[in-house]
TORDOGU-924378 format. One record per residue (C-alpha): x, y, z; residue number from 1; residue in one letter. Coordinates in nm, 3 decimals. Layout:
east; north; up; num; residuo
X; Y; Z; NUM; A $
...
***
This chain:
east; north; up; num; residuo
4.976; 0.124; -7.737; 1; X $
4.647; 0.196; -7.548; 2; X $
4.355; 0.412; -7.665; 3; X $
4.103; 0.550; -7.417; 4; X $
3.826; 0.583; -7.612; 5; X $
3.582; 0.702; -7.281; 6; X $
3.713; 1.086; -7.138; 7; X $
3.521; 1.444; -7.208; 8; X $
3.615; 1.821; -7.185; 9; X $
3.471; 2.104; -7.245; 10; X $
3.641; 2.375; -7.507; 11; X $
3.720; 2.742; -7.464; 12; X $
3.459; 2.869; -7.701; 13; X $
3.203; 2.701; -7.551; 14; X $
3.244; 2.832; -7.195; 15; X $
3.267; 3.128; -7.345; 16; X $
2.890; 3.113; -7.553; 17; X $
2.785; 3.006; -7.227; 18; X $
2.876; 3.303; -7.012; 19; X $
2.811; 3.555; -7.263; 20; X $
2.442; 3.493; -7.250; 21; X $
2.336; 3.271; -6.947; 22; X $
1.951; 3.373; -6.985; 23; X $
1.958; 3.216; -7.342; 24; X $
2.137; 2.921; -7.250; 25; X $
2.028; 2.862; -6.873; 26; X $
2.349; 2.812; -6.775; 27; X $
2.561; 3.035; -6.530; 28; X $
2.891; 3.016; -6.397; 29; X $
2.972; 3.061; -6.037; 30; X $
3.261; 3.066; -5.839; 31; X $
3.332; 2.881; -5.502; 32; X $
3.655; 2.918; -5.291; 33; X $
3.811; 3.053; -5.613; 34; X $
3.641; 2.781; -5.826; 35; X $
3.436; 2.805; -6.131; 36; X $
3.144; 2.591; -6.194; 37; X $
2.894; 2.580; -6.407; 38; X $
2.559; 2.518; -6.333; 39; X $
2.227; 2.467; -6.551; 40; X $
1.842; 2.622; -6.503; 41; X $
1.977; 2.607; -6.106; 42; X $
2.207; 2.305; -6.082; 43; X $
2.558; 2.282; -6.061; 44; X $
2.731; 2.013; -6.325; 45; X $
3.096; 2.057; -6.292; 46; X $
3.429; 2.260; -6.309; 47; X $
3.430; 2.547; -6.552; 48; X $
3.793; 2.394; -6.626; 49; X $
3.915; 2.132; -6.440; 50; X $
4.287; 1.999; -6.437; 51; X $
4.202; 1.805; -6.777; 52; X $
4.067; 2.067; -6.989; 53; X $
4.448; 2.204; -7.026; 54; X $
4.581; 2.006; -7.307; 55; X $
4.932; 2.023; -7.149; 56; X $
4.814; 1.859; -6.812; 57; X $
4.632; 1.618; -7.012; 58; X $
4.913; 1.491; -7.188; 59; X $
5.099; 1.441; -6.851; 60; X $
4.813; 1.263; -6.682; 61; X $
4.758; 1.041; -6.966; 62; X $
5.188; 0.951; -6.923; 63; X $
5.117; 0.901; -6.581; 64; X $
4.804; 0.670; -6.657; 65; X $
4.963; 0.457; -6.936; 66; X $
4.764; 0.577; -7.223; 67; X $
4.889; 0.707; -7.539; 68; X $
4.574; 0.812; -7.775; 69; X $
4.270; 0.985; -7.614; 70; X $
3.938; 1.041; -7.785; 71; X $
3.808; 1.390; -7.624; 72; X $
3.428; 1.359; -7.610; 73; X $
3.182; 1.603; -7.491; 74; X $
3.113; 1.602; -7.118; 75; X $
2.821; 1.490; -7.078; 76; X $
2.604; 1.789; -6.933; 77; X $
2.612; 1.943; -7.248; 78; X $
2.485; 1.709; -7.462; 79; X $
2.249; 1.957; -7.442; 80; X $
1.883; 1.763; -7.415; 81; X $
1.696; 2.015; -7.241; 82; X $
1.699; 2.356; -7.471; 83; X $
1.552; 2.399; -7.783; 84; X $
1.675; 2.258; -8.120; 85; X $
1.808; 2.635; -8.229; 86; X $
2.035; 2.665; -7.926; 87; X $
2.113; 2.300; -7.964; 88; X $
2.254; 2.351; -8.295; 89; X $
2.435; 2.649; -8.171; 90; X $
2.591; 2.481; -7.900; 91; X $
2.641; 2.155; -8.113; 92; X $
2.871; 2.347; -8.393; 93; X $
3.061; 2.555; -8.105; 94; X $
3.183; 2.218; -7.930; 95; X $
3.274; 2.062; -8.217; 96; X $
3.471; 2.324; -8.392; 97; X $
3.640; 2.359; -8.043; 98; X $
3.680; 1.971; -8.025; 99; X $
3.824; 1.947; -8.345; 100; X $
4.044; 2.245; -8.265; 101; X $
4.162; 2.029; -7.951; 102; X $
4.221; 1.767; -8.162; 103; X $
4.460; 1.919; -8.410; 104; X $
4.721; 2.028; -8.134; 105; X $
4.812; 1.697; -8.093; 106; X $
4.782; 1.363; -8.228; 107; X $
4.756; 1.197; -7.933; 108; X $
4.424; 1.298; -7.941; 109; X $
4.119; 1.166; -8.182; 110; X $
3.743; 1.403; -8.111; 111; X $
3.405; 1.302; -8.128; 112; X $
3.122; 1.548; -8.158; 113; X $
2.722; 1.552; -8.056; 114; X $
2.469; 1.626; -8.229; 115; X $
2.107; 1.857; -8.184; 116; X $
1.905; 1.545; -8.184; 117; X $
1.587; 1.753; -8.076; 118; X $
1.575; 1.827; -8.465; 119; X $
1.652; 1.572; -8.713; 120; X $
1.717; 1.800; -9.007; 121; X $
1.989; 2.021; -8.803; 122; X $
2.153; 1.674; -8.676; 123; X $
2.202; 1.591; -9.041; 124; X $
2.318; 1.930; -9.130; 125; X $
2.563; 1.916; -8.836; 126; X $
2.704; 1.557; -8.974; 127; X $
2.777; 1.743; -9.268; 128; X $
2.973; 2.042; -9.049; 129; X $
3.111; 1.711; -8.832; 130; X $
3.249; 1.564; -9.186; 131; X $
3.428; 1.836; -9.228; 132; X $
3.585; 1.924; -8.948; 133; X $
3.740; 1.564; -8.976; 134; X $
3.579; 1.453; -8.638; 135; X $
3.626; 1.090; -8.614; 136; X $
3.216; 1.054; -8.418; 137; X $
2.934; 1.143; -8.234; 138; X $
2.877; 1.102; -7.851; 139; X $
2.479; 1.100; -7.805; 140; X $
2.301; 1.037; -7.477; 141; X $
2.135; 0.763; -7.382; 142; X $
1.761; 0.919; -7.411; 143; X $
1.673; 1.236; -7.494; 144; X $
1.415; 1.426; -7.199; 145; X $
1.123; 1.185; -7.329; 146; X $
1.255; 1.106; -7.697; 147; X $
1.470; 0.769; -7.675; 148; X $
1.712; 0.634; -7.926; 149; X $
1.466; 0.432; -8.144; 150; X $
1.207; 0.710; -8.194; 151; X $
1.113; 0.684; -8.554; 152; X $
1.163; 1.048; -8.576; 153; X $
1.564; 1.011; -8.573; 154; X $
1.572; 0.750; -8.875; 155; X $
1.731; 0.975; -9.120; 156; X $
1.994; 1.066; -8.818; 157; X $
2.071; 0.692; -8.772; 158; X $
2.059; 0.598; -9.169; 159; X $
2.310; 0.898; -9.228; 160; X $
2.561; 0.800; -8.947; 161; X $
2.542; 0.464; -9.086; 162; X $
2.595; 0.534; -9.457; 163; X $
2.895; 0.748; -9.332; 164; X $
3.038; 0.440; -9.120; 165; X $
3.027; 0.741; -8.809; 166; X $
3.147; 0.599; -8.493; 167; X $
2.856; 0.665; -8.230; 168; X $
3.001; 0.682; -7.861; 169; X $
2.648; 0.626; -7.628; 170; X $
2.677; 0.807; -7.278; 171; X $
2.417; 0.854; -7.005; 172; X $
2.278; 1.165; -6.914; 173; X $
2.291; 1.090; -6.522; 174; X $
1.986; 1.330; -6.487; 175; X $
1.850; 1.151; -6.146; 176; X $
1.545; 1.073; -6.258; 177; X $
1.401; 0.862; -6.013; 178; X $
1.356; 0.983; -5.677; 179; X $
1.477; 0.682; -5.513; 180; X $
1.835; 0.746; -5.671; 181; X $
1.856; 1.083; -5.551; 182; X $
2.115; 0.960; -5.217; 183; X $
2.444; 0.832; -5.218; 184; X $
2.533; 0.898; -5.544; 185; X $
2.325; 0.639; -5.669; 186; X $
2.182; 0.847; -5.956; 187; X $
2.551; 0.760; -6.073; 188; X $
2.646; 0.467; -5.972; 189; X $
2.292; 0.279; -6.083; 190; X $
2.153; 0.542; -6.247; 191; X $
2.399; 0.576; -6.519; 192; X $
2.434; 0.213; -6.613; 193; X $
2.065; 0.183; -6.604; 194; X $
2.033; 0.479; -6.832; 195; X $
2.287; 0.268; -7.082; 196; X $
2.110; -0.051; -7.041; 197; X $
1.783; 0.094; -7.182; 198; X $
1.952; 0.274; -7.474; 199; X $
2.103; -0.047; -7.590; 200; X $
1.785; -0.268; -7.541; 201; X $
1.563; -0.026; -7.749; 202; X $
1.844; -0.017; -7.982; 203; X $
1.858; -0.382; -8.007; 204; X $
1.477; -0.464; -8.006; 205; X $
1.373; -0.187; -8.215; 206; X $
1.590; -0.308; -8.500; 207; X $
1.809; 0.050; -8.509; 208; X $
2.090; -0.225; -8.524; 209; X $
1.986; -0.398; -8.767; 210; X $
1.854; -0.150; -9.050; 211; X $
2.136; 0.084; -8.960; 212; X $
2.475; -0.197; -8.992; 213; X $
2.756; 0.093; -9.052; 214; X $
2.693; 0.250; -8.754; 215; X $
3.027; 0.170; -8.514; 216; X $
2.853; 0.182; -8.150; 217; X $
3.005; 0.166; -7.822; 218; X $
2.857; 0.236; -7.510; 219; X $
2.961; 0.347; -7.151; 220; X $
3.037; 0.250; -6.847; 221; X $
3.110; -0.150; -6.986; 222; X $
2.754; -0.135; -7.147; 223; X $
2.564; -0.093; -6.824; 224; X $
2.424; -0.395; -6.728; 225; X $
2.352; -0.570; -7.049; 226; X $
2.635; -0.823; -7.022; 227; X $
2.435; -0.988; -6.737; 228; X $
2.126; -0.949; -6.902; 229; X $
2.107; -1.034; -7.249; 230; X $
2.022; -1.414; -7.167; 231; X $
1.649; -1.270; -6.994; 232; X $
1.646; -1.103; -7.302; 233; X $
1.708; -1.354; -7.521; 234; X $
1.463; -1.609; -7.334; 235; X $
1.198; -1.333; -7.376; 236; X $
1.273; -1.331; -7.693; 237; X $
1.138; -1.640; -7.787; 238; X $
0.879; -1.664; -7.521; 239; X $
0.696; -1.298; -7.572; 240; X $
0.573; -1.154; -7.884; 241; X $
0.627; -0.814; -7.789; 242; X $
1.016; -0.844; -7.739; 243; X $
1.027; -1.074; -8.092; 244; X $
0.766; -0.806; -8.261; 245; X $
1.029; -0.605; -8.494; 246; X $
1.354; -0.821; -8.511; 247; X $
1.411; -1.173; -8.654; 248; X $
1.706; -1.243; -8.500; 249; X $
1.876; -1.311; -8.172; 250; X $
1.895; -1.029; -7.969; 251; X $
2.227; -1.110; -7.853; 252; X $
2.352; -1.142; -8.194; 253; X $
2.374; -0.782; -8.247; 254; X $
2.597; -0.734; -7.961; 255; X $
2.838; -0.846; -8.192; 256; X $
2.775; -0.508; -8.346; 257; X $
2.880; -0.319; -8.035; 258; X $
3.229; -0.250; -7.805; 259; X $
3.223; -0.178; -7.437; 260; X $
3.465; 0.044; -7.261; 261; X $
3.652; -0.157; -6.998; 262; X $
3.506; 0.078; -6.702; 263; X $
3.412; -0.143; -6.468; 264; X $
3.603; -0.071; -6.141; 265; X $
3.618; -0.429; -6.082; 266; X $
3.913; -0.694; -6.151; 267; X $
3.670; -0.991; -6.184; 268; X $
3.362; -0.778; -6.366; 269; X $
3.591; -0.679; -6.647; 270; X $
3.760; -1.045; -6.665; 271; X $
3.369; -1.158; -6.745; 272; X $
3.301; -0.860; -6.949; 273; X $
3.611; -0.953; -7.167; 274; X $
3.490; -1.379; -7.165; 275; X $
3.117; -1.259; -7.175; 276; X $
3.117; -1.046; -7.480; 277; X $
3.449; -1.131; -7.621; 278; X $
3.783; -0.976; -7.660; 279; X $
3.722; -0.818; -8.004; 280; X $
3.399; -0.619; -7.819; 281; X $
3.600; -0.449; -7.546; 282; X $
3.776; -0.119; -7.554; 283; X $
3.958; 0.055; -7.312; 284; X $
3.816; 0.411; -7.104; 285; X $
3.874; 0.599; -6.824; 286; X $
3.639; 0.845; -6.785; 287; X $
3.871; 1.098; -6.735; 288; X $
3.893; 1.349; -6.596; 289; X $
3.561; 1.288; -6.363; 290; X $
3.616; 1.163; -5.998; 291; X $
3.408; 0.826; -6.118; 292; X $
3.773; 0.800; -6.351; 293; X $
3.931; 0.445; -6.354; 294; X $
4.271; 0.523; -6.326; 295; X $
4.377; 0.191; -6.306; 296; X $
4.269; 0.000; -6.626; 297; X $
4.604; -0.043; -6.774; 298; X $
4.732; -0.224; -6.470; 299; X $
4.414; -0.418; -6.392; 300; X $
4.408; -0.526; -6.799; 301; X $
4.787; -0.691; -6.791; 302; X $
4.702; -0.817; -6.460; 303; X $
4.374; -1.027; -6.592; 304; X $
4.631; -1.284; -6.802; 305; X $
4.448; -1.242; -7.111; 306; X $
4.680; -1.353; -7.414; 307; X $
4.903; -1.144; -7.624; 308; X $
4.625; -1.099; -7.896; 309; X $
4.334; -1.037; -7.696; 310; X $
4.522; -0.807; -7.463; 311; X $
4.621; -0.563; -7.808; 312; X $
4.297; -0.614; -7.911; 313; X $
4.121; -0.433; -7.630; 314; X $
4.429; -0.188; -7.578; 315; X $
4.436; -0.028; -7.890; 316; X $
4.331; -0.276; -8.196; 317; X $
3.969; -0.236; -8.141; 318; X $
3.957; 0.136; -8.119; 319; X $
4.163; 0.122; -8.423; 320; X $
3.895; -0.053; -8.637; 321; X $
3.602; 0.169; -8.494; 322; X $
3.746; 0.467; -8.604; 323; X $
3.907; 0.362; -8.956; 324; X $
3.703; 0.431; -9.238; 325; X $
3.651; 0.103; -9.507; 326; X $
***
């Protein structure tokens, strides 16, 4: 069995709110060639629908890819960081009514949710709505427009997720926000890892994973580029009193807390991904249904000559213990 626990869509009801009022929401649709797209305060984000937003499709893509369970996720555009907390909450209870409705028709497919992090008190109101709707998560972006994940202000959020055991799924906004990134795609290709990188150091160093234990994280994109870095940040740890000011442990010991998809797009990168942070830390994604998609990670997985066990563990076994409840 293999679980993707990395792919996003976008429900029916929430394209709908979104075209019945663009000048609330800032978004508009447009159409291209006979394409929709969707586009927000003037910038285009993605397909209306693409190929993957019909369940039925899905299903046969995921046959032809090799994967039996997909988690449906948000995409990540609207993890809506930008509008205020009202329409935030609006939009956060639309998707994940329409997630979990997703969800239902099948169960091939697990959901996580988001949340209206610009207000605390509706996020916890929403875990409650998220609780029961039977979603399985939250997907939350990797900063917030300004507000990043250890901002003392979201404490409550974190301690309720936690007490709940909530699976947290952390994404990156890809919002190009330096200049120099603009070209190439590289707002993407470094951009988004870097955006994932940051989330999981301030995680780490603020001690979010530390007072906040139940919390089952995993992050994006094979954790950015954390895998290669946590030895700096572990030697700064003991050299620099402002990395060691909050926690008293070993930064790198709370990766143990943590899973990283398997998206990689590299043969040798996900072999040291797998040795690096261990076979019992790794989970498989895809991406799907964006063009960045790996399509290939079941093949490139068997083809790595991990064992039996460790193989099962990053199929399926892993996403299997993130998202039972103790």
């Amino acid at each position: 069995m293999v679980i993707d626990l990395h792919s996003h869509t976008m429900p029916d009801s929430v394209v709908r709110m979104l075209e019945a009022a663009p000048d609330r929401f800032g978004a508009r649709v447009e159409v291209e060639d006979g394409v929709k797209w969707l586009s927000f305060n003037g910038r285009r984000r993605g397909h209306v629908k693409p190929r993957g937003d019909y369940l039925d499709y899905r299903l046969e893509d995921m046959d032809t890819l090799g994967i039996d369970v997909q988690v449906l996720a948000p995409r990540p555009f609207l993890i809506a960081s930008w509008p205020d907390a009202g329409w935030a909450a609006e939009l956060a209870a639309a998707m994940n009514e329409g997630l979990a409705g997703m969800a239902a028709k099948s169960d091939r497919f697990w959901a996580v949710g988001q949340l209206p992090l610009q207000s605390p008190e509706r996020s916890l109101e929403e875990i409650e709505h998220l609780e029961a709707l039977g979603l399985r998560g939250v997907e939350v972006g990797a900063h917030l427009d300004g507000l990043e994940l250890d901002d003392e202000s979201l404490e409550p959020v974190w301690a309720r997720l936690s007490e709940l055991e909530m699976v947290v799924f952390v994404h990156p906004l890809n919002l190009g926000y330096l200049p120099r990134m603009e070209p190439y795609h590289l707002s993407n290709l470094i951009g988004n890892p870097l955006d994932t990188t940051i989330a999981l150091s301030r995680l780490m160093l603020s001690g979010v994973l530390v007072r906040h234990p139940g919390i089952r994280f995993y992050f994006a994109h094979a954790g950015g580029f954390m895998p290669y870095l946590f030895g700096r940040i572990d030697h700064s740890y003991r050299s620099r009193g402002d990395t060691s000011a909050v926690i008293d442990v070993l930064p790198s010991s709370l990766l143990a807390r943590c899973c990283f998809d398997t998206i990689t797009h590299s043969e040798p990168a996900l072999r040291y991904l797998i040795e690096a942070m261990g076979s019992e830390h790794v989970v498989v994604g895809t991406d799907y249904p964006a063009d960045m998609n790996d399509r290939g990670v079941v093949g490139t997985l068997s083809a790595l000559g991990l064992s039996g066990e460790a193989l099962a563990r990053v199929e399926h076994e892993n996403a299997e213990r993130l998202f039972a409840r103790s």
